[in-house]
N, C-alpha and C positions, 0 to 999 in steps of 0.2 A: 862198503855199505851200499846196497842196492834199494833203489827208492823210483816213487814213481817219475819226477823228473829228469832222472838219469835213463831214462830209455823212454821220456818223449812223450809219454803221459800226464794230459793234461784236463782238469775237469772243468766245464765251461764256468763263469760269474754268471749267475741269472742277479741282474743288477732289476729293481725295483724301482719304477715313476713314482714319486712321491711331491710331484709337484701338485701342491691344489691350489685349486679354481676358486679363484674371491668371487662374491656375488656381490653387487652394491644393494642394500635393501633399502627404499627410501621410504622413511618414517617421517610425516611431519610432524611439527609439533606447534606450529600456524595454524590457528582454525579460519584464519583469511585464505590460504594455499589450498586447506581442506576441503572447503565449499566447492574449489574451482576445477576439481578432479572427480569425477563420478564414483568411483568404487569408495572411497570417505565418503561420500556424502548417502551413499546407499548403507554403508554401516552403522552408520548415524541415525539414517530414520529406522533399523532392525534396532537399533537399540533405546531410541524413544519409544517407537511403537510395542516392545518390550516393557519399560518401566511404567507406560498408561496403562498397557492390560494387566498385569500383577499388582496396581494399584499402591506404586511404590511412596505414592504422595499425597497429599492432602493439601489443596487451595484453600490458602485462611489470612484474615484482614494482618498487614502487618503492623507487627507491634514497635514504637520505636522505641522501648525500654529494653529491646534486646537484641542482643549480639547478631545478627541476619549473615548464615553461612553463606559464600561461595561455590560456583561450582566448575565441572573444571572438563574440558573433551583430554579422556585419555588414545592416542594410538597404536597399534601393535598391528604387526604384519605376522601370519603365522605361516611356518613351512613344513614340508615334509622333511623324508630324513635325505633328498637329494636336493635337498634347499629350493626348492619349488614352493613358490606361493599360493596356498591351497583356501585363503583368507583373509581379508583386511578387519578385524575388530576395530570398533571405537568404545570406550566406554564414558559415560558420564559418571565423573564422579563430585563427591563432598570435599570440601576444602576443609577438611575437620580439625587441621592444625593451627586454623584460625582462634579456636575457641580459647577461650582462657579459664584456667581452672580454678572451680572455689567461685569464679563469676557466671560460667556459661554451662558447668556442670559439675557437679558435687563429688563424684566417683565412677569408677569406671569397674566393669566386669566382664569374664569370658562366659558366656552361654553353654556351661558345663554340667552335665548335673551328674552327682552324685552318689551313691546310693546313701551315705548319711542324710543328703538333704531329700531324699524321696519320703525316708522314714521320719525325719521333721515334718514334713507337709502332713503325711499318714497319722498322725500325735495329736492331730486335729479330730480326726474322725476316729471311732470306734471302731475297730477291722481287727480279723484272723487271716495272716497271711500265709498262704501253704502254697508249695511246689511239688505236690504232689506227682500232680501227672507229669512235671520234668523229669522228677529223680526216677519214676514209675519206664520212664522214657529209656534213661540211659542206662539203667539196670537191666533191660530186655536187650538195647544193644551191648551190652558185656555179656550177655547169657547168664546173667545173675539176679536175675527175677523170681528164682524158687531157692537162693542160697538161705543157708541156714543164719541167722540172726546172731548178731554178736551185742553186747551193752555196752563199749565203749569203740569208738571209730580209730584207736592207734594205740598199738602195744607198747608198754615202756622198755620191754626188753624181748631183744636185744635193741638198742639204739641203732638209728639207721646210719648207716656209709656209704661213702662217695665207692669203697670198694667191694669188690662180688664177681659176679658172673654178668655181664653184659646181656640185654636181652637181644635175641636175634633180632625182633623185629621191634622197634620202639614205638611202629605209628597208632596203636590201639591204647599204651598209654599214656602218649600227650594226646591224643582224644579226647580222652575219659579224663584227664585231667583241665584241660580247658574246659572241657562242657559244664565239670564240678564247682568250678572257678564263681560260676554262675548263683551259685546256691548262697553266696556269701550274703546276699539281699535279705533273707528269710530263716535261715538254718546258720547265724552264729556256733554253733559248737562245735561244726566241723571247720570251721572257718582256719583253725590250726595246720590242724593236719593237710587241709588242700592244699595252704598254702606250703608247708612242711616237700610235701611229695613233687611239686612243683617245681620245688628247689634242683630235684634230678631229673627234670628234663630230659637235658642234654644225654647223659646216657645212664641212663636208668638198668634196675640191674634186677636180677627175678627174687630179690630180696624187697624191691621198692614194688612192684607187681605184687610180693604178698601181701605186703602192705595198701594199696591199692584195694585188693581184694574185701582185706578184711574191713576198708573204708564202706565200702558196697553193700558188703552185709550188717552195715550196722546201719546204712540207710535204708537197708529191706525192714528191718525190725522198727522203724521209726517215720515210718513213712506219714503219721497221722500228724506229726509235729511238726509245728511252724511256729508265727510272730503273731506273739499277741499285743494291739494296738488298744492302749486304753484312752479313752476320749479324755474324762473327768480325771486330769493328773495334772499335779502342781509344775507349771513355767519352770522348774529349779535344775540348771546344771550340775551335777557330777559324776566323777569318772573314777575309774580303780585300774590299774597296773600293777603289772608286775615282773620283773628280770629273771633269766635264767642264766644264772653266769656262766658262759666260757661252755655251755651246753652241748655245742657242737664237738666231735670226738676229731674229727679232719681238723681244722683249723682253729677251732677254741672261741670261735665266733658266739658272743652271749643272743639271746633270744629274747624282745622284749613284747607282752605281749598288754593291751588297755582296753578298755569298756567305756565310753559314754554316755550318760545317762542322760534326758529331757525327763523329769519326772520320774514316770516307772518304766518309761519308753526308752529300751538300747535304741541310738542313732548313730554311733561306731563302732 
């Protein structure tokens, strides 16, 4: 057996340095050591002279019935991607783990809004909500601004499948479906089917495209229709649901679908 070693061929090791270079990065965490090094203490006043001018505070007589936070010099050293110091941050913060709860604060929240709580806040006032000019929008980009109208936005048959023909190109519709995503604010009855068509993303099939399509034309024929916001409607919650078992034809997955009511106000 003839090989390459047997007559003296030989292919070089390209052997690879992989030794890396530690950097020491000194972070204190001393605001005595802080003071006494300039680039801290110039981060320091960028970040006072920050919190005065966005007027992050308010000078007021203290009260000794209550809990009086802490506050605290954070530091961080920031680099690039060759570990280069390109910044010294300091930041002031709140010692807000001091507070105790039930004494110093009742509850706590994320600064999220929703589109349920938009159309609570809306339940207040008397309003017609329309997106017209959106849907009017992304009907002209599909080229389906003159399609012919349909009365209901999703055929019952055939049901849709994960299988078909793949579309060549899928970026026109996850577009078109993101964009639609948008409508759910104001036009509840398609709120199904976007989310339905959404579900094929990933690869969508020119089965899901007709479907699609004929979404499109039923917002051409309905474009005057939006949310009607009645002022004078009774504080009273309730809601309606309702299942579709095992609905899905792929994996038998039920579809559960609910309504919200403030009065005569949907709020989900």
């Amino acid at each position: 057996m003839s090989n390459r070693l047997k007559h003296g061929i030989r292919k070089p090791i390209d052997k690879i340095n992989l030794n890396a270079k530690s950097v020491t990065v000194d972070v204190t965490k001393n605001i005595t050591q802080s003071l006494k090094r300039p680039v801290w203490r110039k981060g320091m006043d960028e970040e006072i002279n920050a919190l005065v001018k966005n007027h992050t505070w308010n000078l007021v007589p203290l009260n000794t019935t209550q809990n009086v936070i802490g506050c605290k010099w954070i530091f961080h050293i920031k680099t690039d991607k060759d570990s280069k110091i390109i910044q010294y941050k300091a930041r002031y913060v709140g010692t807000g783990f001091n507070q105790r709860p039930g004494i110093d604060y009742g509850e706590t929240f994320s600064p999220v809004v929703k589109t349920s709580t938009v159309r609570l806040i809306l339940s207040l006032a008397g309003l017609f909500l329309s997106q017209m000019k959106y849907i009017n929008d992304n009907l002209c980009k599909a080229s389906m601004d003159d399609a012919k109208p349909v009365v209901t936005p999703l055929a019952t048959h055939p049901p849709l499948s994960r299988h078909g023909e793949l579309l060549s190109d899928p970026t026109e519709y996850r577009q078109l479906i993101g964009s639609l995503q948008y409508l759910n604010l104001t036009r509840l009855d398609v709120a199904f089917t976007v989310n339905k068509l959404a579900q094929y993303m990933q690869r969508p099939t020119n089965q899901h495209m007709q479907a699609l399509h004929r979404l499109l034309r039923y917002l051409e024929g309905t474009l005057n229709m939006g949310l009607i916001i009645h002022k004078n409607s009774p504080l009273t919650l309730h809601a309606y649901s309702d299942p579709n078992w095992a609905s899905d034809k792929d994996d038998y997955i039920s579809t559960t679908a609910y309504i919200v009511y403030l009065g005569k106000n949907p709020i989900s």
